[in-house]
C-alpha positions in Angstrom: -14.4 -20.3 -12.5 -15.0 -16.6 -11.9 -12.8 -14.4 -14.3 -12.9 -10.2 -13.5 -11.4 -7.8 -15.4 -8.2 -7.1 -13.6 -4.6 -6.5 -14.5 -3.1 -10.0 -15.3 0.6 -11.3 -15.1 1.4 -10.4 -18.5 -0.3 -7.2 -18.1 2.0 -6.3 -14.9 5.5 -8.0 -16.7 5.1 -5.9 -19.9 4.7 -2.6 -17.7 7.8 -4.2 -15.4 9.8 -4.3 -18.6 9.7 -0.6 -19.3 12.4 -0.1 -16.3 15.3 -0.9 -18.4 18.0 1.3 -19.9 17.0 1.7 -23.5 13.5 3.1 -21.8 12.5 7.0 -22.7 8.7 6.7 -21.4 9.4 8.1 -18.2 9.0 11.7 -18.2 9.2 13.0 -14.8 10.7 12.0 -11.0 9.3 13.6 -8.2 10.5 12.7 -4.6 9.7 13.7 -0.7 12.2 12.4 2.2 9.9 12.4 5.4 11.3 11.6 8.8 9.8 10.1 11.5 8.7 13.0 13.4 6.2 13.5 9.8 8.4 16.6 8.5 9.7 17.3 5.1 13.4 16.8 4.8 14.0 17.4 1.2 12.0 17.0 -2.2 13.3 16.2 -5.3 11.4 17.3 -8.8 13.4 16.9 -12.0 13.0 15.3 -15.6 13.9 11.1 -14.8 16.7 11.2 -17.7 18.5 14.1 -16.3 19.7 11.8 -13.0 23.0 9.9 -13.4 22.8 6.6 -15.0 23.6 4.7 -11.5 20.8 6.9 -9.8 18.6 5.4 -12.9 19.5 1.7 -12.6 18.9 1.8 -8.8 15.5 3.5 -9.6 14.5 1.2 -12.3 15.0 -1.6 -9.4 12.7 0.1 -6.6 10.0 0.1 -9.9 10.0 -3.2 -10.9 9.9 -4.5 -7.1 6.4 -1.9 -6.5 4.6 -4.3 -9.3 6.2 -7.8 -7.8 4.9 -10.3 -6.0 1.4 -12.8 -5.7 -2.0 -11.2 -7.6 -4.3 -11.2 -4.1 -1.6 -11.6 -2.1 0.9 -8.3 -2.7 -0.6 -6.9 -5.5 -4.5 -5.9 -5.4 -6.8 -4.5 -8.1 -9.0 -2.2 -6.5 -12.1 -0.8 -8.4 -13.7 2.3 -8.4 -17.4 2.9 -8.0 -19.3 6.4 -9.3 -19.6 7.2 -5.6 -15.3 7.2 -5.4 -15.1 9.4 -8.3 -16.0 13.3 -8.4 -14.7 16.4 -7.2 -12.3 16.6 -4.3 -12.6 12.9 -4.2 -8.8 11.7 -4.1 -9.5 10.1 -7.3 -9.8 13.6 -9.0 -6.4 13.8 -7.3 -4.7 11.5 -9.1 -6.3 12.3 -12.0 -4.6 16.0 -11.9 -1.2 13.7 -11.3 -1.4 12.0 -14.0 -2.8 14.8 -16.4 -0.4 17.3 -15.4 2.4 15.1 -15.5 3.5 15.9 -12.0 4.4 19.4 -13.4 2.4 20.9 -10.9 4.1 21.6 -8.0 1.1 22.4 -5.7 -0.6 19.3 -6.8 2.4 17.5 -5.7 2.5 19.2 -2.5 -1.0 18.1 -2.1 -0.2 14.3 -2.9 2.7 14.6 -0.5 0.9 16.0 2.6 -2.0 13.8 1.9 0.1 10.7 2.1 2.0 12.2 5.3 -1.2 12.8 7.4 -2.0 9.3 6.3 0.3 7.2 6.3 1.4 5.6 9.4 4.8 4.2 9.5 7.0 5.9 12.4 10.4 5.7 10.9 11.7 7.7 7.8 10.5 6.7 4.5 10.8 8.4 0.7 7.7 8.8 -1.3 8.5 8.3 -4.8 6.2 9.3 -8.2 6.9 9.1 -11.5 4.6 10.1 -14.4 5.4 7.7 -17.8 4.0 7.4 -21.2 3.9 4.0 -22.4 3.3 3.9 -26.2 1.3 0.6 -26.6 2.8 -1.8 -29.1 -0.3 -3.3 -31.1 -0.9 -7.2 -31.3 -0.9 -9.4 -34.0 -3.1 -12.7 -34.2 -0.1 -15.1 -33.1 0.2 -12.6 -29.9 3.7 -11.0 -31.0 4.4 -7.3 -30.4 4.0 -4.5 -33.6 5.8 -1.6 -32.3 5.2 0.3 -35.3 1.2 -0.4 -34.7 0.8 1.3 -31.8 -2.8 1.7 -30.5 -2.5 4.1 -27.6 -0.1 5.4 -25.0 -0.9 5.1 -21.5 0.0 8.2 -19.4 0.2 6.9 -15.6 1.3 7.4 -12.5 3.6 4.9 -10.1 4.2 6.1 -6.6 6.7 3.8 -3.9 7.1 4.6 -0.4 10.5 3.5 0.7 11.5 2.9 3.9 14.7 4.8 4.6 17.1 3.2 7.3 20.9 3.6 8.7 22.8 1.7 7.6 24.5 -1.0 9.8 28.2 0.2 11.4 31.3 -2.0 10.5 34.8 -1.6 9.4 35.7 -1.0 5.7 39.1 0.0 3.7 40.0 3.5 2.8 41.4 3.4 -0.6 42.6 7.2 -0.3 44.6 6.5 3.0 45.1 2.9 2.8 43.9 1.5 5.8 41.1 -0.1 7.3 38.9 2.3 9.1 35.5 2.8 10.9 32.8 3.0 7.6 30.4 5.7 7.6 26.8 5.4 8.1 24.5 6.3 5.8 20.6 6.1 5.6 20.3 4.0 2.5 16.8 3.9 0.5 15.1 0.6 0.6 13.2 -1.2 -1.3 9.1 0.0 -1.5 7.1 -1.2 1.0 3.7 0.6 -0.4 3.3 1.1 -3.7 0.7 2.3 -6.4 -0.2 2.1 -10.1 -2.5 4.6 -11.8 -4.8 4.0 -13.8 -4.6 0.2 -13.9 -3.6 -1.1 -17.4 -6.1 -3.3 -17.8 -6.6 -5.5 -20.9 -3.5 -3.5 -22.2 -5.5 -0.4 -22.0 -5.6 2.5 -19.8 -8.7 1.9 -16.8 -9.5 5.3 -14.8 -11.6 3.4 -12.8 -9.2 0.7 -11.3 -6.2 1.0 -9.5 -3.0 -1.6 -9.0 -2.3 -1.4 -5.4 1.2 -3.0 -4.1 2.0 -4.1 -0.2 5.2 -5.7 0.5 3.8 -7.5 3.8 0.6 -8.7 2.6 -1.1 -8.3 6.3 -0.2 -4.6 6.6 -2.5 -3.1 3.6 -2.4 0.5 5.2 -6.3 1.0 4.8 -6.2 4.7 6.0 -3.9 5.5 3.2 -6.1 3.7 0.7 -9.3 5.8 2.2 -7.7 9.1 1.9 -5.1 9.1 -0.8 -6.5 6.5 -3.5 -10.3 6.7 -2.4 -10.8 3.3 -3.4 -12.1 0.0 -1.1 -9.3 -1.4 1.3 -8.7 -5.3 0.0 -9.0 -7.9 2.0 -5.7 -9.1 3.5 -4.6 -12.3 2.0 -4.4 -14.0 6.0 -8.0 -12.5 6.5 -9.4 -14.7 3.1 -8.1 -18.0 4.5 -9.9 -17.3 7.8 -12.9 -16.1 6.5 -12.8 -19.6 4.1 -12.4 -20.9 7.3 -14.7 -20.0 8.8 -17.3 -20.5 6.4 -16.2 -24.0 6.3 -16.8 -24.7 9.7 -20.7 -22.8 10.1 -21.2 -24.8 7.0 -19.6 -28.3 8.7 -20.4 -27.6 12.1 -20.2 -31.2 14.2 -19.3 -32.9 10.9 -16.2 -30.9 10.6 -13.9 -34.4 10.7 -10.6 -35.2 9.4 -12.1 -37.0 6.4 -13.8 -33.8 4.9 -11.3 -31.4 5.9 -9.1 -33.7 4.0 -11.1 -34.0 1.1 -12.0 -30.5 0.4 -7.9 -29.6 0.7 -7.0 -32.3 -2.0 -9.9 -30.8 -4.4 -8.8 -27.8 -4.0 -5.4 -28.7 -4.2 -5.8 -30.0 -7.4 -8.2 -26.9 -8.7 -5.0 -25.0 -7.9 -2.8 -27.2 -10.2 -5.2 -27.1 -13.1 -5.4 -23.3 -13.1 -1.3 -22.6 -11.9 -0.7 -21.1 -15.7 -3.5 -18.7 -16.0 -2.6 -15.4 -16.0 -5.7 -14.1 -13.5 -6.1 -15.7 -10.4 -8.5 -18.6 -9.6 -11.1 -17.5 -8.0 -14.9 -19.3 -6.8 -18.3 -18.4 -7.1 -20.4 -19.3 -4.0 -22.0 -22.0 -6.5 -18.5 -23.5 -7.1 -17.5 -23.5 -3.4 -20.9 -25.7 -2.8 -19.9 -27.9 -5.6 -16.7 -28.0 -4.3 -18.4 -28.9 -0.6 -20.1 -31.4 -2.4 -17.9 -33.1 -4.0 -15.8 -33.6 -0.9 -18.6 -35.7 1.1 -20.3 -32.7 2.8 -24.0 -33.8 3.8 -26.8 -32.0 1.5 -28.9 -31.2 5.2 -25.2 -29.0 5.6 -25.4 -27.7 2.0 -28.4 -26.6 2.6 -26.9 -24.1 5.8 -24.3 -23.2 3.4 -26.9 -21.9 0.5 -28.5 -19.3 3.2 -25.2 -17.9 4.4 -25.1 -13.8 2.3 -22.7 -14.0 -0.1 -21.3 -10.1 0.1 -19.9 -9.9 -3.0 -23.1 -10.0 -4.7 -25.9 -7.6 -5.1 -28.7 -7.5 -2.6 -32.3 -6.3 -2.9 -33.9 -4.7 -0.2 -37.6 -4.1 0.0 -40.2 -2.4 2.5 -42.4 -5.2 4.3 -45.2 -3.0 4.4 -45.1 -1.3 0.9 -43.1 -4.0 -0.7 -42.4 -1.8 -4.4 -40.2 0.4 -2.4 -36.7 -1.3 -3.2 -33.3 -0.5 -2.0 -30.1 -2.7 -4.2 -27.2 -3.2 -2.1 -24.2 -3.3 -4.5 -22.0 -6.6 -4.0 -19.0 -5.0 -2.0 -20.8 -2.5 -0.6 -22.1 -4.0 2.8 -21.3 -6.1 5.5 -23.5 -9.1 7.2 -23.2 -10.8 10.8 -24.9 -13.1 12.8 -27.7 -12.0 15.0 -28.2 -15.1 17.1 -25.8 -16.3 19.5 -25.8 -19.4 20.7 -26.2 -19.3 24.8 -26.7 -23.5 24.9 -25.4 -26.4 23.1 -25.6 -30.3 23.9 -27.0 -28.6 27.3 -24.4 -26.8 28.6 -24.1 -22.8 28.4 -21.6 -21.3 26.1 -22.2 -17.7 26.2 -20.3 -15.1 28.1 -21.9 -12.3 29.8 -20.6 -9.1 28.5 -19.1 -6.3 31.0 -21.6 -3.7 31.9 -18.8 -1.2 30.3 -19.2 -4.0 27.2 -22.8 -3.0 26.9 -22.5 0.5 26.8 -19.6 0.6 24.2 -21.9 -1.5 22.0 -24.5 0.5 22.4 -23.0 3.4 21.4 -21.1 1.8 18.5 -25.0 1.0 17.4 -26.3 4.3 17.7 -23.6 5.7 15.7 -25.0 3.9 12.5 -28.1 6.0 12.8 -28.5 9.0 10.8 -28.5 12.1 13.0 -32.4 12.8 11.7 -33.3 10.2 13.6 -31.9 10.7 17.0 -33.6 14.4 17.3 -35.8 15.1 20.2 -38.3 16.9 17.7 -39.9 15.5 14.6 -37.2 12.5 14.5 -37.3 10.7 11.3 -38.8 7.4 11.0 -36.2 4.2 11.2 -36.9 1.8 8.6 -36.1 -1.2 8.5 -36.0 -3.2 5.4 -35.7 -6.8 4.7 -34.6 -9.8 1.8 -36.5 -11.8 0.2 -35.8 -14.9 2.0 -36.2 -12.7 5.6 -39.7 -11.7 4.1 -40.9 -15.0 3.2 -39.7 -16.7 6.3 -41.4 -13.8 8.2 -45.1 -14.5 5.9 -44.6 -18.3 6.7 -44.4 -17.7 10.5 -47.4 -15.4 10.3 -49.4 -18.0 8.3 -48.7 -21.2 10.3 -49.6 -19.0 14.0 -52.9 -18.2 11.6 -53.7 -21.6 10.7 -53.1 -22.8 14.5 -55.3 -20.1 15.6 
């Protein structure tokens, strides 16, 4: 099974257990209240141990629930690549966070408006960052903690945004005037729905290059606040992975997509699921182990064949020129999308494609001409489109050239 260097479960749980009352790593609190009309309503900047030891315990509980929840499901390890990283990339940003310690009221300030333009919510919320620095207890060979062999201390970041809500109205008793009277409302901060760690502590060790990315509701990811305030690649939602396995499954099935197979390839992967429950990283398969796992479960090889040419885009692609093939262009896996340029207008006879909308038409076509560079829409000396292709486009393309040859 595929294994990638991501923060595990007991990765996450030993940063969890730093929100407890004997804890001194946290240095510094910062807060913004925002209301739903996007305006600052109060900020809050002060060392974390100078708060009253209730405010403490209640924010020790908004912490620990910002690293909870499923690994691909609530929590997602997002990686940087050399083009997220740089100057005024918001990487850089959180960088000066974390290296400042949040001292830095201007970078704050930055953070804060950053996240406002961005973050699209509608009802007041409270953005919350603390900077901590965890000294890193050493291991000994039976896996038990040194604490007096520490190996590093990892300075980081963890930002919550909190949804901020009035309370409910009811009745409650006034202990000063001893009676039962209307309670006040208050607006009461709630538990994160967004949340952030960085850098990622990855194989116990600070990672500059990877994030920890929390989402309460695990089809709301909030991509334009990952664009512009972590700079790193929006996950894929954990709904969108089942229908995407879905769908593969059923291009790769097509007419054979029965009960019996469906069947089968839930129980294998049922039990894949059971033998792999303790690991601390989540399962995940290769394109090779889903056709073994397609295999195993009855598919026909004809099928298995379909399946091996469907792009798998988490893997690198190579590019080349048709006409001067040694120019090369490598897609990083990740980096690029794929769809189908045939559609089906008849099957078994009868037609099954609908006609676009002339207004369909002309959106499309101006979505289209939007991926072009601007050099090559220019009424004078436009650049040259190229188009390049695979390897397996290419050779299909030579054997359709060679067999209209060999009949002419």
């Amino acid at each position: 099974m595929k294994r990638i260097h991501i923060m595990n479960k007991r990765e996450i749980s030993e940063i969890k257990k730093q929100f407890k009352k004997d804890n001194n790593a946290i240095t510094r609190i910062c807060g913004c209240y925002v209301d739903a009309e996007k305006q600052i309503k109060t900020t809050l900047k002060e060392a974390f141990f100078a708060l009253s030891e209730e405010e403490i315990f209640k924010y020790y509980e908004i912490f620990k629930k910002a690293l909870s929840g499923g690994i691909g499901k609530n929590l997602h390890n997002l990686e940087y690549s050399i083009h997220d990283e740089g100057p005024d990339s918001a990487h850089e940003l959180l960088m000066k966070l974390r290296d400042e310690k949040l001292a830095d009221d201007e970078t704050v300030d930055t953070f804060y408006n950053k996240v406002i333009e961005n973050y699209e919510y509608g009802e007041n919320y409270y953005i919350i960052l603390i900077h901590s620095a965890y000294d890193v207890p050493g291991k000994a060979s039976d896996n038990e903690e040194m604490f007096d062999a520490s190996e590093e201390v990892y300075n980081h970041i963890l930002c919550c945004i909190c949804p901020v809500k009035l309370s409910e109205p009811g009745l409650s008793y006034n202990e000063a005037t001893n009676a039962i009277e209307e309670r006040p409302r208050d607006w009461w901060v709630q538990t994160p729905m967004t949340g952030f760690l960085f850098p990622a502590f990855n194989d116990r060790s600070s990672d500059i290059h990877s994030i920890l990315y929390f989402s309460k509701n695990p089809e709301e990811l909030h991509s334009e606040f990952i664009d512009a305030c972590l700079g790193a690649p929006t996950p894929i939602s954990f709904k969108s992975q089942k229908e995407a396995f879905q769908e593969i499954l059923t291009d790769t099935l097509g007419e054979e997509c029965d009960y019996e197979i469906v069947r089968q390839i839930h129980e294998n992967l049922t039990e894949l699921a059971e033998e792999h429950k303790e690991d601390e990283i989540p399962l995940t398969l290769t394109k090779p182990e889903v056709k073994d796992l397609l295999e195993k479960s009855g598919v026909e090889p004809e099928r298995l064949e379909h399946f091996d040419k469907v792009i798998d885009i988490e893997q690198d692609l190579l590019l080349f020129d048709p006409i001067e093939t040694w120019k090369k262009t490598k897609l990083s896996g990740g980096t690029y999308t794929v769809r189908e340029i045939l559609v089906p207008v008849f099957k078994n006879g009868e037609c099954i494609y609908k006609s676009p909308t002339l207004k369909e038409i002309a959106s499309y076509c101006c979505s289209e001409k939007d991926t072009l560079w601007d050099e090559t829409k220019r009424l004078f000396y436009p650049h040259r489109v190229y188009v390049d292709l695979s390897k397996k486009l290419y050779d299909v393309k030579k054997s359709l050239l060679d067999q209209m040859n060999m009949t002419d």
